[in-house]
C-alpha positions in Angstrom: 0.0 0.0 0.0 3.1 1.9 0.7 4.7 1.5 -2.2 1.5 2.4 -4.3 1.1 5.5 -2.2 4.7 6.4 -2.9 4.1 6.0 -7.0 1.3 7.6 -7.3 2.7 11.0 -5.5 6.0 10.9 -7.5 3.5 10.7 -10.7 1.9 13.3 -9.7 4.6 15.6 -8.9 5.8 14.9 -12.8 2.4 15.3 -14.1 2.4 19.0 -12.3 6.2 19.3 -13.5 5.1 19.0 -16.7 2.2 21.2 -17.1 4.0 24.2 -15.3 6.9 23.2 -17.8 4.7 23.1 -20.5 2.9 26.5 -19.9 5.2 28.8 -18.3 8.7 28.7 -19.5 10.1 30.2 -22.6 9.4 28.6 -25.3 11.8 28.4 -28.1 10.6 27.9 -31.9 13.2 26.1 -34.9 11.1 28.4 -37.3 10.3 25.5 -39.1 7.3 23.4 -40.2 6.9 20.6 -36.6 6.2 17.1 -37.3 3.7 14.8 -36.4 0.6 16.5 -34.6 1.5 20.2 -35.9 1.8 19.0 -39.5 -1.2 20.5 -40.7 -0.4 23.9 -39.4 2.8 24.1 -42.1 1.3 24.5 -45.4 3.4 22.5 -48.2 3.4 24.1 -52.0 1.1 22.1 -54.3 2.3 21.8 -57.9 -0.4 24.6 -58.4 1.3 27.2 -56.6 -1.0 27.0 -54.4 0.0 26.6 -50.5 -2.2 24.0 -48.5 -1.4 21.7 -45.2 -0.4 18.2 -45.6 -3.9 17.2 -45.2 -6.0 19.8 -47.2 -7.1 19.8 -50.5 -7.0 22.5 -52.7 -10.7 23.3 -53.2 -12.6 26.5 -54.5 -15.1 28.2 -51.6 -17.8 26.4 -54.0 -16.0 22.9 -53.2 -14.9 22.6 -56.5 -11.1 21.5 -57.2 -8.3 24.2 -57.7 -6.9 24.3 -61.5 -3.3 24.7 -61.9 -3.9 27.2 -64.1 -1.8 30.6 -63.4 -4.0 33.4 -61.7 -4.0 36.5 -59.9 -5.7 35.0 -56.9 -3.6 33.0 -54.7 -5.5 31.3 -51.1 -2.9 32.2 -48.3 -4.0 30.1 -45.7 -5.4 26.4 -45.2 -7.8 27.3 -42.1 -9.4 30.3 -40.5 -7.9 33.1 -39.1 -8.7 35.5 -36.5 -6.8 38.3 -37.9 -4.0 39.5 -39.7 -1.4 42.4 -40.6 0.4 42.9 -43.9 3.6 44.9 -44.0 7.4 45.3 -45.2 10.6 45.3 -44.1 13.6 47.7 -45.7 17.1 46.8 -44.8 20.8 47.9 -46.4 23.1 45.5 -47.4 26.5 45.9 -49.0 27.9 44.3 -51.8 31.1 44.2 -51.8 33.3 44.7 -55.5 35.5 42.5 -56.6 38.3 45.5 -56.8 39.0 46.4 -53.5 40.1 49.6 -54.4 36.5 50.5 -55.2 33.6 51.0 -52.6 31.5 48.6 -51.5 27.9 49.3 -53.1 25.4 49.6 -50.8 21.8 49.0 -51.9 18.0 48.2 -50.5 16.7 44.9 -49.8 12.6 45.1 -49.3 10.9 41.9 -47.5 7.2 41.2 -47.9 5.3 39.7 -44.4 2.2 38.2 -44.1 1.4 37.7 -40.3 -1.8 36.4 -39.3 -3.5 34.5 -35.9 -5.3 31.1 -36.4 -8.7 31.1 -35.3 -8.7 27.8 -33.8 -5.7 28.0 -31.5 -4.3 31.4 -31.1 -1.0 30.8 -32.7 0.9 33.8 -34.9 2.2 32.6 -38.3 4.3 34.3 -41.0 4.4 33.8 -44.6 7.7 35.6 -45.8 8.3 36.2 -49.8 5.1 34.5 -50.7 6.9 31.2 -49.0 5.0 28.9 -47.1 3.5 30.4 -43.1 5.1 29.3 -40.2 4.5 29.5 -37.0 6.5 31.9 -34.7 4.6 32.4 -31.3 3.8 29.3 -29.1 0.8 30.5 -26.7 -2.2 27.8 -27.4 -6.0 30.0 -27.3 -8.3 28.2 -28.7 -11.1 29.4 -30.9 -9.7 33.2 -31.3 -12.6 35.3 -32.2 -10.7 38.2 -33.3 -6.8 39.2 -33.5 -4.9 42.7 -34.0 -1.5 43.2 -34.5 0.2 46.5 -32.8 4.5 47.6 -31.8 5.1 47.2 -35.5 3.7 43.9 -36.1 5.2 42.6 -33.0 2.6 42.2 -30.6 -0.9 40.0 -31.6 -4.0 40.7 -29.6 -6.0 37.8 -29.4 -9.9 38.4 -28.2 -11.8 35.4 -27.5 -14.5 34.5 -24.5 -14.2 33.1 -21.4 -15.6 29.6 -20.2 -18.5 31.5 -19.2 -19.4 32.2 -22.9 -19.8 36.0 -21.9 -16.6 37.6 -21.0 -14.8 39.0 -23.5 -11.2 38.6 -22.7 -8.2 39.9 -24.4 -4.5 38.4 -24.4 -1.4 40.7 -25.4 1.1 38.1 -26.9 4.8 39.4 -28.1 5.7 37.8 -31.1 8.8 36.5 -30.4 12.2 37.7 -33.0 14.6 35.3 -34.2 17.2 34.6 -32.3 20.7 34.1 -33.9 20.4 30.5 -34.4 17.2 31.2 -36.2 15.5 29.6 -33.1 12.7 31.9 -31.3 12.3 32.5 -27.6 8.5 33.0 -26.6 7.6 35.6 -23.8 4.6 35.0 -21.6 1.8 37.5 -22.7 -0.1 40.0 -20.6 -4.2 40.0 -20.2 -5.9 43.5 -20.9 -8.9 44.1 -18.4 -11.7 41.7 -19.5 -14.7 43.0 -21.4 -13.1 45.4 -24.1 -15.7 45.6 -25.9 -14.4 47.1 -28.5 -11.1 48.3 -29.6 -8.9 49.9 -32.4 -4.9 50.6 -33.3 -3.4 53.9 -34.0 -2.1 53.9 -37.4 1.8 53.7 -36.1 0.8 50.5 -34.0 2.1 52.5 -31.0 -1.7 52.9 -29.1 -4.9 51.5 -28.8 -8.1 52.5 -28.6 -10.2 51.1 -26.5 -14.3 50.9 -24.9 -14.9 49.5 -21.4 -18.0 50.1 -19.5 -18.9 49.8 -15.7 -22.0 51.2 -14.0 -21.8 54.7 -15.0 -21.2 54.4 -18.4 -18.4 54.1 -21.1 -15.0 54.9 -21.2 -12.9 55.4 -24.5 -9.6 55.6 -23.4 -6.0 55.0 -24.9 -3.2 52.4 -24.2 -0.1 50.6 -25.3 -0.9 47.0 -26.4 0.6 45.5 -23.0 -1.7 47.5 -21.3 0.4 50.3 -20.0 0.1 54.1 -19.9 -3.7 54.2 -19.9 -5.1 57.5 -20.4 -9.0 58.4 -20.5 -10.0 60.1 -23.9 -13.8 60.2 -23.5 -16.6 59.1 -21.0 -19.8 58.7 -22.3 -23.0 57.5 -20.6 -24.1 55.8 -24.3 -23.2 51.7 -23.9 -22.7 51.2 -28.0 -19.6 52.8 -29.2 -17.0 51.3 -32.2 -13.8 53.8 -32.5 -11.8 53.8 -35.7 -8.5 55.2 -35.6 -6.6 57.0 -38.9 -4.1 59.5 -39.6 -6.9 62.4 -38.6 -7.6 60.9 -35.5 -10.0 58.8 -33.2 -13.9 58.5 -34.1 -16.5 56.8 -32.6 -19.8 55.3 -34.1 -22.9 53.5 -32.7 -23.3 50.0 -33.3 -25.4 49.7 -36.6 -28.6 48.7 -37.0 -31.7 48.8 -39.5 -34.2 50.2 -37.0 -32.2 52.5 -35.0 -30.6 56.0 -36.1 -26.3 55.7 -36.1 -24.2 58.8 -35.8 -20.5 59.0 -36.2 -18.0 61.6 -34.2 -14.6 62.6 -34.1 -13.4 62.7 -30.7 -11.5 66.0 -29.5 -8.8 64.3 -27.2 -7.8 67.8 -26.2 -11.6 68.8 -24.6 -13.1 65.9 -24.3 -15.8 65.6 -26.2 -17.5 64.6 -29.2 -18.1 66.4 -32.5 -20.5 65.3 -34.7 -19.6 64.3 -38.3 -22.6 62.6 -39.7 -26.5 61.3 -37.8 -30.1 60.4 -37.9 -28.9 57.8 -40.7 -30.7 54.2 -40.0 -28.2 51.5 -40.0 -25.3 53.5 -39.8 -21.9 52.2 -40.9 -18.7 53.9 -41.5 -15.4 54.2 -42.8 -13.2 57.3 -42.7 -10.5 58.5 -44.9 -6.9 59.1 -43.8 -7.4 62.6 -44.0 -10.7 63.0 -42.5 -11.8 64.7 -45.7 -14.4 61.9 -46.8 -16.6 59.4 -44.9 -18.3 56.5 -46.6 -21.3 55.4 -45.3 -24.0 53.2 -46.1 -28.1 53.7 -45.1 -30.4 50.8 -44.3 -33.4 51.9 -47.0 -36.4 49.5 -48.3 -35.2 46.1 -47.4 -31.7 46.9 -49.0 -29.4 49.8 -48.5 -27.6 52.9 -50.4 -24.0 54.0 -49.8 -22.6 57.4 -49.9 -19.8 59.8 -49.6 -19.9 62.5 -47.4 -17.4 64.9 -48.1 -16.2 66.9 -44.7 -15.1 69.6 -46.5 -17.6 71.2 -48.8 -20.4 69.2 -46.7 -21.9 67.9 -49.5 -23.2 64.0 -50.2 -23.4 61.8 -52.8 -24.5 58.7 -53.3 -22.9 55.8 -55.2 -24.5 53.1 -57.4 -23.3 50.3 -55.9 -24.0 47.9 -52.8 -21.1 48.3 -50.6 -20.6 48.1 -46.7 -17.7 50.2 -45.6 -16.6 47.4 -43.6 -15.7 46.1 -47.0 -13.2 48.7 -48.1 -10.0 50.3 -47.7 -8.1 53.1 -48.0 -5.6 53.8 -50.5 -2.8 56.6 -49.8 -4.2 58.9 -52.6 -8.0 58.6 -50.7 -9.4 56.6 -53.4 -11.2 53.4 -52.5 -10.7 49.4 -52.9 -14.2 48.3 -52.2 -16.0 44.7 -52.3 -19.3 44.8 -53.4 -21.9 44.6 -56.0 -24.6 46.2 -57.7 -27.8 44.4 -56.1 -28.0 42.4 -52.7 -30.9 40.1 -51.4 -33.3 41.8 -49.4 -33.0 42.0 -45.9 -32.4 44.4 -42.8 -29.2 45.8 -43.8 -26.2 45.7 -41.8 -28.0 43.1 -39.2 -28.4 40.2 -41.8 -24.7 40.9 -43.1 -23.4 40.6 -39.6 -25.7 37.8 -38.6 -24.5 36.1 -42.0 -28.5 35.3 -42.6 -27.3 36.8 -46.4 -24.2 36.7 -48.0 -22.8 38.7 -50.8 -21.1 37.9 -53.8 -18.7 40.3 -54.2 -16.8 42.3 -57.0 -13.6 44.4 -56.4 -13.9 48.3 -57.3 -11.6 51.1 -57.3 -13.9 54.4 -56.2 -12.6 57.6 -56.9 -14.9 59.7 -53.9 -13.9 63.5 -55.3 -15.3 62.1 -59.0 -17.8 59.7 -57.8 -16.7 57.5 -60.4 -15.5 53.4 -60.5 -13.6 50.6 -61.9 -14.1 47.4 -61.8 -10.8 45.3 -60.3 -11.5 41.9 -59.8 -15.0 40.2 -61.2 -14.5 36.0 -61.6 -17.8 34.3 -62.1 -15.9 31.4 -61.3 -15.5 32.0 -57.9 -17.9 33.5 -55.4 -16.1 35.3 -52.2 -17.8 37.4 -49.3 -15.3 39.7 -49.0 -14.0 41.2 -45.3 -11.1 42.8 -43.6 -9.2 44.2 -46.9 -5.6 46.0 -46.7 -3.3 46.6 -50.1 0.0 46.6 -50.4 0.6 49.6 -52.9 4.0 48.7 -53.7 3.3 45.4 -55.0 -0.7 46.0 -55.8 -1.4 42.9 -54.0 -5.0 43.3 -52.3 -5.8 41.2 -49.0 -8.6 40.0 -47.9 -10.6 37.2 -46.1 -13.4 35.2 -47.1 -16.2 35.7 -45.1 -18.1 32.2 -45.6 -14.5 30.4 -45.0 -12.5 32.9 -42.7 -9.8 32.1 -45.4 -7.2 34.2 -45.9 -6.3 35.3 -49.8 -4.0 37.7 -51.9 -4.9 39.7 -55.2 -3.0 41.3 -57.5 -5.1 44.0 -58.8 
């Protein structure tokens, strides 16, 4: 009896070893694709071009097989994602000339990164030079509802909920660099207060925005993304608030719906309060330019809805003839627009059925010109039917990002 008692504590003692182990040392990364159970997470390169995991197939979002025909549309990842960040990386190098009487020649070397969060576990992958992703942070969350990246791509804020299926908590996890063996070292994260409920980066990654609530109200108020340096922007006794944050500031907008009137404000960090940009539109959603000078917007109307421009400037409104949400756009540098859309939608209470995904759209890609109220269309494949979300472009390359709404796949265009 003895004996047995003495087995079963020393197995427990390595069981508890193991987990604390397991969970709270640094963890160090090769960089490279892990066998056996992590397998699937590494992507290999089909003779299509295509990148998949060792136990995907290459399929259409219609379930029909990939061609290895050459296109412009290239699926980035083999799962959902929760998020992800596109960006660049300039760095000298010298090359030296075979007369060593002459100079070195010094000259830029650019590297493209695609860094994105897997829905289903929380982990950060990169995809470097259109390679294949790896992954590069080591923190297990399952089922990731949402993911931002802030500190110059460095730091992935993972949003998912609690056991208690209400608490929205949010996890600040440093992506850990390469070390000089090419291993990586992962860093415990930091938990942000729970119940964010909503919450946006400063365009140089350096803040967030972000809304908590207790009994009196709202706060908007302003971080880093480890949670430090908190400063109050805005209290507000209103529950309902999403910020966006651009070059021309912080706004805030109430949550869209059909049957209820949305306004959007730019928030005056200096007083502390709110001014009105545009209100009394039903359904409200927005997207602001860089610059502050436009807002695109769309208005719940007759089962459907109508987007417009409102130009802050001159005051003045137009509206477009397409179907677009503004959640379905971006910004390019010269204020002109890549939008998903298309020129009639299903009916329905408009954004409510796009958010509960009740409808979904099949989109085309369009460049809008706001100042001209003109269009072009970029991408339109019959072929292929995509939902898209969450666009960013790389101008330098003209490669268009987005994710597929009805997969949560991630994909790259080159408009």
């Amino acid at each position: 009896m003895r004996k047995i008692l003495i087995i079963t504590l020393i197995s427990l003692v390595l069981i508890i070893g193991g987990v604390y182990f397991f969970y709270f040392r640094p963890r160090v990364l090769s960089g490279q694709p892990v066998p056996n159970v992590l397998t699937s997470f590494f992507p290999k390169v089909t003779s299509s071009g295509n990148s998949f995991g060792a136990d995907d197939t290459a399929v259409n979002p219609d379930g029909t097989p990939v061609t290895a025909t050459a296109s412009k549309l290239k699926q980035l990842t083999p799962r959902p994602i929760a998020g992800y960040t596109a960006f660049d990386i300039s760095t000298a190098v010298s090359i030296p000339s075979i007369d060593p009487k002459v100079k070195p020649t010094v000259t830029t070397k650019t590297d493209y990164y695609v860094r994105y969060v897997g829905r289903t576990n929380g982990y950060v992958y990169e995809i470097k030079n259109n390679e294949i992703p790896l992954q590069i942070s080591n923190i297990l969350i399952p089922n990731v509802y949402e993911a931002f990246f802030a500190d110059s791509n460095n730091t992935a804020l993972l949003r998912f909920l609690r056991p208690d299926g209400q608490t929205i908590a949010t996890y600040s996890v440093p992506v850990p660099p390469l070390n000089p063996d090419n291993t990586r070292t992962q860093l415990s994260g930091v938990y942000l207060p729970d119940n964010i409920f909503s919450l946006a980066v400063s365009p140089d990654q350096k803040q967030i925005a972000r809304i908590t609530a207790d009994d009196t109200g709202t706060t908007l108020s302003a971080s880093t993304a480890a949670g430090k340096n908190i400063k109050a922007l805005y209290k507000s006794p209103f529950n309902s608030w999403i910020p966006q944050w651009n070059a021309s500031g912080i706004y805030l907008q109430t949550k869209a719906a059909a049957s209820a009137n949305g306004y959007v404000y730019a928030v005056d960090q200096t007083a502390a309060r709110l001014r009105r940009i545009v209100g009394n539109v039903n359904g409200l959603t927005t997207s602001v330019s860089p610059s502050g000078a436009y807002v695109l917007y769309s208005e719940s109307a007759n089962s459907s809805f109508v987007t417009k421009v409102f130009n802050t400037k001159l005051g003045t409104t137009t509206t477009l003839s397409l179907k677009i949400l503004p959640e379905k756009c971006t910004w390019l540098q010269n204020e002109d627009l890549i939008c998903a859309g298309n020129n009639s939608v299903d009916n329905g209470a408009y954004p409510d059925a796009w958010y509960a995904g009740t409808t979904h759209f099949v989109d085309e890609l369009y460049r809008i010109t706001p100042n001209t109220n003109t269009y072009s269309v970029v991408f339109n494949d019959g072929a292929r039917s995509f939902d898209m979300t969450n666009l960013q472009v790389d101008e330098s390359q003209q490669y268009l990002y987005f994710v597929d709404k009805n997969t949560g796949i991630l994909w790259k265009y080159s408009y």
